[in-house]
N, C-alpha and C positions, 0 to 999 in steps of 0.2 A: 504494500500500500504506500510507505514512504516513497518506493523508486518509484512507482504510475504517478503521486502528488509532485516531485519533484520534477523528474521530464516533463510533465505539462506543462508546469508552471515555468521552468527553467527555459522550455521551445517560446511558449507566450513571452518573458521576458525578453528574450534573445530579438525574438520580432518585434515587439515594440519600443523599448527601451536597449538596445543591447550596441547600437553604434557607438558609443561612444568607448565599454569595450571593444569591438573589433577592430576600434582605429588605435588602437597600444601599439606597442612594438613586443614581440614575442617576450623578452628580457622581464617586461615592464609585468607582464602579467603574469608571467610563473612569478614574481617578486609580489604582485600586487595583489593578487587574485588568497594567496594562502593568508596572507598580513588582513584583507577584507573580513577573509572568514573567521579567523580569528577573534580581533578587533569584536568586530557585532554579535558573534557570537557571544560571547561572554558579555559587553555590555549591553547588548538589547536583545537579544534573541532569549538565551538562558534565565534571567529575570522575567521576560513575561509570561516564558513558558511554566513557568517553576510558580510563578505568584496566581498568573490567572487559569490556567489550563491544568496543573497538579494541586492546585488550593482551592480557587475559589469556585472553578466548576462543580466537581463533585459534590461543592457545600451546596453552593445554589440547588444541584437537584433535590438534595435531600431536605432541606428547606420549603420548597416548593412542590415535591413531588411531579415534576412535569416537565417533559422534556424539552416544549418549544419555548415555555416562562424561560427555564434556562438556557436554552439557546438566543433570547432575546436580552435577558440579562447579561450573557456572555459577549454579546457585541455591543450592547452601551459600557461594560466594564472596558473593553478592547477603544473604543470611541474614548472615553474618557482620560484612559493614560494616553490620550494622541491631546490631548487641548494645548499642550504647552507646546507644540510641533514652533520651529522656526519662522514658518510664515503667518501663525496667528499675532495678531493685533488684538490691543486691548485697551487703545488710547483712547478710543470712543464708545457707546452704548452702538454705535453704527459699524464698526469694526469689529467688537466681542460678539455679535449676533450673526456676524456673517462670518466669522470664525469658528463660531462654536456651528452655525450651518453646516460648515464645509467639513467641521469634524464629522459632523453627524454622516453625512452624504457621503463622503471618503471610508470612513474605517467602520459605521456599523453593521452594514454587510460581508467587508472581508471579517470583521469580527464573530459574528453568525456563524457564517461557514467553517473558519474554523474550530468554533465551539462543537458545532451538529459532528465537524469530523473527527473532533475529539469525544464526546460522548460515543459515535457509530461505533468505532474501534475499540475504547476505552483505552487508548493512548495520547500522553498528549505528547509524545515527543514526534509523533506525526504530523502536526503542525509545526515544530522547532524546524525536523531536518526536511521536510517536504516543501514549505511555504517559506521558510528565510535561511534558513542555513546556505543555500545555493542563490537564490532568485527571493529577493531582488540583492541583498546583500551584499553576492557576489561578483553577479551580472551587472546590477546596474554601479555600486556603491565602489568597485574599483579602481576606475577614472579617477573622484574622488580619491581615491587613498592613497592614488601615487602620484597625483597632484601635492596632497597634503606632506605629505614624506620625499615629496623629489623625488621620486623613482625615477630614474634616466634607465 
């Protein structure tokens, strides 16, 4: 199930977002590509998996007794650690409202999803290595990291 989640998402990635990968230089991304994974792995990938997908899912069901309550709780919890994302504004009531939209609209569906796929399976580390460990983190967030570190 992780390698079907990951090839899908990792072909999806590579089509929409992935040029700016395949325009490295070979060097750049055997150097960039493991330092990506790495990197986000440990700060964002493994804390969300570990706080929301091994903690708080299971609570929610049991809590709830219900699997969609919890599959909607699981994607406003998933929405919610996104509000402080880089491109939210907060200087206005006109900027916070259209931020907190764009949360909502952006991450509470992939949120969802990965909650339903972690409940389907009763694993969440199929969300970790399926949906980020590879794509986008790798695919897209590379560029990024060897910008960031100079990777020549």
């Amino acid at each position: 199930m992780i390698g079907a989640v990951c090839l899908i998402e990792s072909l999806f990635e590579l089509g929409s977002f992935g040029g700016g990968l395949l325009r490295l230089r070979l060097p750049q991304i055997l150097l960039g590509a493991p330092l990506s994974f790495v990197l986000f792995f440990i700060g964002t990938v493994l804390p969300t998996m570990v706080l929301i997908y091994a903690i708080l899912i299971p609570r929610y069901l049991k809590l709830t007794g219900s699997a969609t309550t919890t599959v909607l709780l699981g994607g406003l919890t998933y929405a919610l650690m996104h509000i402080v994302e880089g491109w939210s504004a907060f200087d206005s009531s006109r900027d916070a409202a259209l931020s907190l939209i764009f949360v909502v609209l952006g991450y509470l569906g992939p949120g969802m999803i990965k909650t339903f796929i972690t409940l389907r399976t009763g694993n969440a580390w199929v969300h970790a290595l399926g949906y980020h460990a590879v794509a986008p983190h790798v695919i897209v967030d590379t560029p990024l990291i060897v910008q960031a570190f100079g990777i020549r």
